[in-house]
CHARMM-style PDB file with segment names, atoms N, HN, CA, C and O in Angstrom:
ATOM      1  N   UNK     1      90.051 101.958 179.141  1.00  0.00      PROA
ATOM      2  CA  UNK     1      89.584 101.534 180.442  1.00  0.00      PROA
ATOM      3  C   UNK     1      88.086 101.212 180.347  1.00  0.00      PROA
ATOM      4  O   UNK     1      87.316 101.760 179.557  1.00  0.00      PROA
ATOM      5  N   UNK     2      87.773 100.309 181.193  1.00  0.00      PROA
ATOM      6  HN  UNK     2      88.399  99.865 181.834  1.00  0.00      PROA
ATOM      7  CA  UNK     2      86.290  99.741 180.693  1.00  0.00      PROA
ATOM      8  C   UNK     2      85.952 100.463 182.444  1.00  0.00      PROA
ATOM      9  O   UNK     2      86.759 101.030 183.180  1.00  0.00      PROA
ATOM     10  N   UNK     3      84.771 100.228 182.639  1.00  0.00      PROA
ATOM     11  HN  UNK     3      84.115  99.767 182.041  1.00  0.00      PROA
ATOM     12  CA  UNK     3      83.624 100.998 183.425  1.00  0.00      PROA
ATOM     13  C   UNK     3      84.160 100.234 185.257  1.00  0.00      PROA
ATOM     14  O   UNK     3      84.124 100.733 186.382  1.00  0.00      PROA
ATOM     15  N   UNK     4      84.462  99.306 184.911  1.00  0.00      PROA
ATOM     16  HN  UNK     4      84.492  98.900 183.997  1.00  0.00      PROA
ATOM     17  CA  UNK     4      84.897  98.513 185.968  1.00  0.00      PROA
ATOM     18  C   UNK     4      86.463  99.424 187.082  1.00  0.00      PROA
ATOM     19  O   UNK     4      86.599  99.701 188.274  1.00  0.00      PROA
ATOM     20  N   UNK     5      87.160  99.558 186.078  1.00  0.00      PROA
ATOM     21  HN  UNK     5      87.050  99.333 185.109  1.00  0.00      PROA
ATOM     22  CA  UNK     5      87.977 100.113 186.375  1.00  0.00      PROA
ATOM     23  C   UNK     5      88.679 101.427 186.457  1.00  0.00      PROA
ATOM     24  O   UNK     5      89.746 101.769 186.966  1.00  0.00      PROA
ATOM     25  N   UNK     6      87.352 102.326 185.518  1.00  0.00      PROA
ATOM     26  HN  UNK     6      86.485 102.049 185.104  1.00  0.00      PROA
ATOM     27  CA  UNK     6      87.084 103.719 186.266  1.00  0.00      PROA
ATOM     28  C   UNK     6      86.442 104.179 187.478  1.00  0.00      PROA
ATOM     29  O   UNK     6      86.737 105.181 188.129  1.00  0.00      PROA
ATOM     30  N   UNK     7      85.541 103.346 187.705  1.00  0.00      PROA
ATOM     31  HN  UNK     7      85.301 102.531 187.176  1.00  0.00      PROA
ATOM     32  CA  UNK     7      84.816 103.184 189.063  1.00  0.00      PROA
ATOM     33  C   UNK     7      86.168 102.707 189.906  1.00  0.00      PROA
ATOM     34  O   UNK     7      86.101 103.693 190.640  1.00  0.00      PROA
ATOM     35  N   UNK     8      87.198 102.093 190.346  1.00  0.00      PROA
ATOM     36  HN  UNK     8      87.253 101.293 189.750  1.00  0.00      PROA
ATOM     37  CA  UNK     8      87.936 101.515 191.147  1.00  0.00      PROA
ATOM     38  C   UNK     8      88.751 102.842 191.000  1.00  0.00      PROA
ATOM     39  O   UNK     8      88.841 103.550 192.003  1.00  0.00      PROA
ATOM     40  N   UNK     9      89.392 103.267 189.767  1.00  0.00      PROA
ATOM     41  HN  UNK     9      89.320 102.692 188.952  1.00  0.00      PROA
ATOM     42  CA  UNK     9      90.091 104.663 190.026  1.00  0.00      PROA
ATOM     43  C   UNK     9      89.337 105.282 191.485  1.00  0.00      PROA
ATOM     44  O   UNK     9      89.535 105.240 192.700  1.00  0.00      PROA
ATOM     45  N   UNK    10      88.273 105.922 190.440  1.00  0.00      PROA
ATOM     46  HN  UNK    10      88.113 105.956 189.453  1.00  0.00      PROA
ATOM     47  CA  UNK    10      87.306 107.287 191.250  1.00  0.00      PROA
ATOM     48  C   UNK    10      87.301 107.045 193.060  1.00  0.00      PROA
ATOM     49  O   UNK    10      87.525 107.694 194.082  1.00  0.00      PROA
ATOM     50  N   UNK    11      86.839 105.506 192.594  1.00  0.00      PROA
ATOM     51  HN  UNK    11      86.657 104.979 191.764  1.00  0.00      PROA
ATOM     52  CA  UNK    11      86.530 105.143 194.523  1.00  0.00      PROA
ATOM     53  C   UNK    11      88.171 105.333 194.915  1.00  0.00      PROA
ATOM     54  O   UNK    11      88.047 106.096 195.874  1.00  0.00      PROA
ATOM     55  N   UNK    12      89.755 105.096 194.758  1.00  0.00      PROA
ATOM     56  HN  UNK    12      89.856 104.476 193.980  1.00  0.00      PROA
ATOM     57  CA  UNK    12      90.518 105.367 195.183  1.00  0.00      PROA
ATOM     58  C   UNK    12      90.689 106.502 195.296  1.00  0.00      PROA
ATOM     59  O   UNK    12      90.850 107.008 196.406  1.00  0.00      PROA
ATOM     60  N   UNK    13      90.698 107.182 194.205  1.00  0.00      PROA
ATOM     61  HN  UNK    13      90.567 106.770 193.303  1.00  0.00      PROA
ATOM     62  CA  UNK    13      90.405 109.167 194.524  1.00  0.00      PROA
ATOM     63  C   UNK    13      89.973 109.154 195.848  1.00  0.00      PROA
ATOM     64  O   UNK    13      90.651 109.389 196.848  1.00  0.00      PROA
ATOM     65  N   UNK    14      88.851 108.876 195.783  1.00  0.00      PROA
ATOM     66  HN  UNK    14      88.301 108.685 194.971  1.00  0.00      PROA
ATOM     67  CA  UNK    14      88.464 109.490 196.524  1.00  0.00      PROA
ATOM     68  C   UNK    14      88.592 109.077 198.079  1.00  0.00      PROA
ATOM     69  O   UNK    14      87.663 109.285 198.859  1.00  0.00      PROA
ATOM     70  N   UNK    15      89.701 108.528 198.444  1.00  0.00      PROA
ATOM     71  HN  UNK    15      90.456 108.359 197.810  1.00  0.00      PROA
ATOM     72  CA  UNK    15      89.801 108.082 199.410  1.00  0.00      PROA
ATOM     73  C   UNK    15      91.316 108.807 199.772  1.00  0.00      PROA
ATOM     74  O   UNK    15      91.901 108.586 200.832  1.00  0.00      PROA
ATOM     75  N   UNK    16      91.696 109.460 198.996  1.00  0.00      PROA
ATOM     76  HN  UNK    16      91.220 109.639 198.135  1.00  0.00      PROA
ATOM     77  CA  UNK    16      93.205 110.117 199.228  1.00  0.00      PROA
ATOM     78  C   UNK    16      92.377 111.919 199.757  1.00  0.00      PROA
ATOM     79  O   UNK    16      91.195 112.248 199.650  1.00  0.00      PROA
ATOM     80  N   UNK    17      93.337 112.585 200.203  1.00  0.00      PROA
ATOM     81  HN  UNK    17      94.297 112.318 200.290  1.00  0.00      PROA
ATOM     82  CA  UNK    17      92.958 114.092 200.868  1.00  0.00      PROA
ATOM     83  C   UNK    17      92.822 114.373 199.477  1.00  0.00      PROA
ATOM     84  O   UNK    17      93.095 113.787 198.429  1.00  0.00      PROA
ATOM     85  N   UNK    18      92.204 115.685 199.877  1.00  0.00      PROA
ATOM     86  HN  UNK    18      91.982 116.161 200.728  1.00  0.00      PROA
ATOM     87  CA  UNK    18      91.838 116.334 198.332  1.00  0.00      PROA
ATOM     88  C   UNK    18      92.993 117.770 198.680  1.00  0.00      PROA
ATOM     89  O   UNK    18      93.178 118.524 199.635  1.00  0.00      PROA
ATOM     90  N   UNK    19      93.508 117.614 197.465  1.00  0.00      PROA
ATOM     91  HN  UNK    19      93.358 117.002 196.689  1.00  0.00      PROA
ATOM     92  CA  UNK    19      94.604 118.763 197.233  1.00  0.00      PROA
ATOM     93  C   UNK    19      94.146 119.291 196.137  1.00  0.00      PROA
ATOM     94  O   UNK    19      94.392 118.679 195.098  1.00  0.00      PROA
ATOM     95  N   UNK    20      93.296 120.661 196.052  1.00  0.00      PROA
ATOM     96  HN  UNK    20      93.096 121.158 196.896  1.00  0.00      PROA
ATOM     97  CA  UNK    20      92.622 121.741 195.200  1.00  0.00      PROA
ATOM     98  C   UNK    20      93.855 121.738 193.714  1.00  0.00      PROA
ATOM     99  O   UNK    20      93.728 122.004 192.519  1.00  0.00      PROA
ATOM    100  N   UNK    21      94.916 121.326 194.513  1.00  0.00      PROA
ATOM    101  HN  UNK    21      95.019 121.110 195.484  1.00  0.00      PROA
ATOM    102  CA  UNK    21      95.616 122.192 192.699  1.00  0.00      PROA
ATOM    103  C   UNK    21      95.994 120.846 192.232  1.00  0.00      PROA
ATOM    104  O   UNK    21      96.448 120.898 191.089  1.00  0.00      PROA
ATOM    105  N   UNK    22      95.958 119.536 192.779  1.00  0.00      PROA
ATOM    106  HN  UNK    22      95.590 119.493 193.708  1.00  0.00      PROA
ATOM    107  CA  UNK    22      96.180 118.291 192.486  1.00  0.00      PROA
ATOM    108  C   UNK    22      95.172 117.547 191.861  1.00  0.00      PROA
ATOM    109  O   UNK    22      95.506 116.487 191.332  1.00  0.00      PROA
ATOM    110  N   UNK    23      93.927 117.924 191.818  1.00  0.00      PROA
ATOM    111  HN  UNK    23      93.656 118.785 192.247  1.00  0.00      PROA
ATOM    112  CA  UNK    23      92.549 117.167 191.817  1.00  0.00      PROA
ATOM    113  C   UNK    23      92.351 117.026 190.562  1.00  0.00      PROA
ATOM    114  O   UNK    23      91.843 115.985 190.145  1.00  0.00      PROA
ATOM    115  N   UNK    24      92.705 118.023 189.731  1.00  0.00      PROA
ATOM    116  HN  UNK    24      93.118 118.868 190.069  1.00  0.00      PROA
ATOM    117  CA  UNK    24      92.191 117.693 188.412  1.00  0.00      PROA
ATOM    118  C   UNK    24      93.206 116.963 187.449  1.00  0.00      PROA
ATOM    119  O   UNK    24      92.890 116.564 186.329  1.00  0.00      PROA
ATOM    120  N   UNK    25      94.535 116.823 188.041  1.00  0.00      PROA
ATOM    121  HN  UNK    25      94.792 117.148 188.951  1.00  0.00      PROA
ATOM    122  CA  UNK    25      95.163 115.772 187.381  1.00  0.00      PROA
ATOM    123  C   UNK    25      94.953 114.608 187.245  1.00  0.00      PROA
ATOM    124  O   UNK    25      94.921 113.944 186.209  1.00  0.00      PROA
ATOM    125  N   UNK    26      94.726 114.164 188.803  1.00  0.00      PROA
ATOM    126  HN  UNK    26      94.752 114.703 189.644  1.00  0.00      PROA
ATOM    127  CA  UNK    26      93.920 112.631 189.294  1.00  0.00      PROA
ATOM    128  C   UNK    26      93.074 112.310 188.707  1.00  0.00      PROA
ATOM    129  O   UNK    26      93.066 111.122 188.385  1.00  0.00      PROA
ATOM    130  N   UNK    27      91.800 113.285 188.215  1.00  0.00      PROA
ATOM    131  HN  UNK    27      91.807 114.250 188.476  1.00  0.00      PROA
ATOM    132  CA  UNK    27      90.595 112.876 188.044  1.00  0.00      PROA
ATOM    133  C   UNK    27      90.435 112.774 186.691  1.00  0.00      PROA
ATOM    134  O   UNK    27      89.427 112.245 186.223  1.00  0.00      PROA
ATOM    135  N   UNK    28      91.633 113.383 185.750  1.00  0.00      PROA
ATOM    136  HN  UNK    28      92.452 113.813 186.130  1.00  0.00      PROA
ATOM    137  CA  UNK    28      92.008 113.272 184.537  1.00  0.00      PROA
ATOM    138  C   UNK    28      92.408 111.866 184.353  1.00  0.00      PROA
ATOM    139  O   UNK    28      91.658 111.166 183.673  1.00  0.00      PROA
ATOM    140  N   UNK    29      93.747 111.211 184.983  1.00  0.00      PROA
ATOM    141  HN  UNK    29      94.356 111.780 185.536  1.00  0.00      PROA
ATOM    142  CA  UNK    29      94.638 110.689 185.268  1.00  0.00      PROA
ATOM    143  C   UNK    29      93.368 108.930 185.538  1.00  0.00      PROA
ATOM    144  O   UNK    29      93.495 107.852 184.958  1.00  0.00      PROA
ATOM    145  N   UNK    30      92.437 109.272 186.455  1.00  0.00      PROA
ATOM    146  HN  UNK    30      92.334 110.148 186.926  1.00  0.00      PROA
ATOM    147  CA  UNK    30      91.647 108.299 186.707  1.00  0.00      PROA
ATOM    148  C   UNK    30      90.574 107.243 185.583  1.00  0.00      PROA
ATOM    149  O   UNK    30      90.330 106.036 185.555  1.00  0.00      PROA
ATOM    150  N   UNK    31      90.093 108.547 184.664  1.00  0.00      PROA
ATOM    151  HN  UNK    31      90.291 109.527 184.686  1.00  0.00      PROA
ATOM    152  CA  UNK    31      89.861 107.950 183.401  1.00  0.00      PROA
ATOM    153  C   UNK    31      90.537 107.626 182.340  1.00  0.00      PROA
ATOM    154  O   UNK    31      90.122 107.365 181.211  1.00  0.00      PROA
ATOM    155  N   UNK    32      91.818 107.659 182.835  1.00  0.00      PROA
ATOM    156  HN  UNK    32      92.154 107.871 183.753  1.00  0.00      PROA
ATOM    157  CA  UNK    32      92.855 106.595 181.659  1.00  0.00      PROA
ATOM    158  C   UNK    32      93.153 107.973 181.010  1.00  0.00      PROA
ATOM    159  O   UNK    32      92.944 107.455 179.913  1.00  0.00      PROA
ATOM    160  N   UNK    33      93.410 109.084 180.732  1.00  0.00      PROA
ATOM    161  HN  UNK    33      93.579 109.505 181.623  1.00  0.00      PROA
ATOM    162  CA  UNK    33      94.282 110.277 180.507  1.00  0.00      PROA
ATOM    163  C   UNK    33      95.834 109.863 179.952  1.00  0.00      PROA
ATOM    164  O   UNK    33      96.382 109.530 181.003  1.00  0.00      PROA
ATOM    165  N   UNK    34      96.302 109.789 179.450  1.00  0.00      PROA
ATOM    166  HN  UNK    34      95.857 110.060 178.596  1.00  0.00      PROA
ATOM    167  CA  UNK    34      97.646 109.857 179.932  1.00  0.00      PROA
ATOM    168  C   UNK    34      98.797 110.900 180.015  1.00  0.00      PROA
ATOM    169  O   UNK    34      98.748 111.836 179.217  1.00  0.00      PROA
ATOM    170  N   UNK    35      99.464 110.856 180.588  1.00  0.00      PROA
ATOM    171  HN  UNK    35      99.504 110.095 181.235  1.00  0.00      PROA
ATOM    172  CA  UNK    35     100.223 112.209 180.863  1.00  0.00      PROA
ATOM    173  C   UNK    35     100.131 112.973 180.002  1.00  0.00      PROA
ATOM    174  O   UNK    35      99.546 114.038 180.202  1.00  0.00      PROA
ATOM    175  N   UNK    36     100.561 112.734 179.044  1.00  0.00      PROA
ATOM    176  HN  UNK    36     101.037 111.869 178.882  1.00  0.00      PROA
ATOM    177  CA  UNK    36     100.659 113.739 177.834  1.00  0.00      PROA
ATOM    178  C   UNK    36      99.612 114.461 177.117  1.00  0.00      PROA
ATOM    179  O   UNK    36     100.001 115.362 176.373  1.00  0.00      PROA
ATOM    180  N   UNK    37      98.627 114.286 177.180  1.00  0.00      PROA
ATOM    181  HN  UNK    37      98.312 113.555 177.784  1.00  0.00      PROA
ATOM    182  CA  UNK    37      97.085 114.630 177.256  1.00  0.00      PROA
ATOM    183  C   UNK    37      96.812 115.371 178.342  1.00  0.00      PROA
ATOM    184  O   UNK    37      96.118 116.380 178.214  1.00  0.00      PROA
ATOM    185  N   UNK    38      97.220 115.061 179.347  1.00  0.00      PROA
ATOM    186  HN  UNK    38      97.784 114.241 179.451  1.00  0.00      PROA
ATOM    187  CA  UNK    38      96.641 115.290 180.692  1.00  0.00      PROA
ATOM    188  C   UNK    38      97.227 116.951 180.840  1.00  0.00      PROA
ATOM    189  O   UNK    38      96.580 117.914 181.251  1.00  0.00      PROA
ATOM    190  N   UNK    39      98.712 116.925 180.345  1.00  0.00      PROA
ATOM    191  HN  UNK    39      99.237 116.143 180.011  1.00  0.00      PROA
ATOM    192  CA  UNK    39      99.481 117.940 180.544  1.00  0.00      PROA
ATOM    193  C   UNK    39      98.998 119.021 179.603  1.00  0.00      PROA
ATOM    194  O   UNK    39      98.816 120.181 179.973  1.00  0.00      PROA
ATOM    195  N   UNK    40      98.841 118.680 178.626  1.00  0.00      PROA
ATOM    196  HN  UNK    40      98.989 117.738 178.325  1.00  0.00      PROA
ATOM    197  CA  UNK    40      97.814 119.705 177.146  1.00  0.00      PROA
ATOM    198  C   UNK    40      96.454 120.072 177.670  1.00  0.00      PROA
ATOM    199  O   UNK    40      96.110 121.254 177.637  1.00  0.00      PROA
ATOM    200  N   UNK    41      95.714 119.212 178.116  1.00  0.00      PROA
ATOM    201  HN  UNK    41      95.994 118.252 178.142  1.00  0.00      PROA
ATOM    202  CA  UNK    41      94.269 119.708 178.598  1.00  0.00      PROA
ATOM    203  C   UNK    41      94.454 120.953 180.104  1.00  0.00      PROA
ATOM    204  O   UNK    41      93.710 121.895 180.377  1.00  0.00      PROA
ATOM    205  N   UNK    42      95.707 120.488 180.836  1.00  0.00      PROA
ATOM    206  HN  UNK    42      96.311 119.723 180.614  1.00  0.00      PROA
ATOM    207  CA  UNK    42      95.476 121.573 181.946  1.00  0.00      PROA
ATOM    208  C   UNK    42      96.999 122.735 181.774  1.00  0.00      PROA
ATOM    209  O   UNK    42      97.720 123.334 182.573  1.00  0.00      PROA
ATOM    210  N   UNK    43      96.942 122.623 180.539  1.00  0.00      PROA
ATOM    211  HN  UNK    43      96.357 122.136 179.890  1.00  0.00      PROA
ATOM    212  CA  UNK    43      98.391 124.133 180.410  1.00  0.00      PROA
ATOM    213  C   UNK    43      97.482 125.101 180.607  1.00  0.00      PROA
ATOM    214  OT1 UNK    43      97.831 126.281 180.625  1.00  0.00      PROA
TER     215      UNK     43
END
C-alpha cells in the first residue's frame, strides 16, 4: 500500500464507531495487514 491509500484507510476508520475490542484489527487491517498476520500479531 503506498501512502495515498493508507491515509484513505485511516480517514475511513475513522469515521466508523470505535469498538475497543475491534480497533486494533482495523487499524492493523488498514495498513495492508493481512488476515493472517493480523491474526498472529493479536493471538
Amino acid at each position: 500500500m503506498n501512502a495515498v491509500e493508507i491515509e484513505e484507510a485511516i480517514s475511513l476508520l475513522a469515521e466508523q464507531p470505535f469498538v475497543p475490542a475491534d480497533f486494533p484489527y482495523a487499524f492493523l487491517e488498514a495498513f495492508g495487514n493481512k488476515e493472517t498476520t493480523i491474526k498472529i500479531l493479536c493471538w
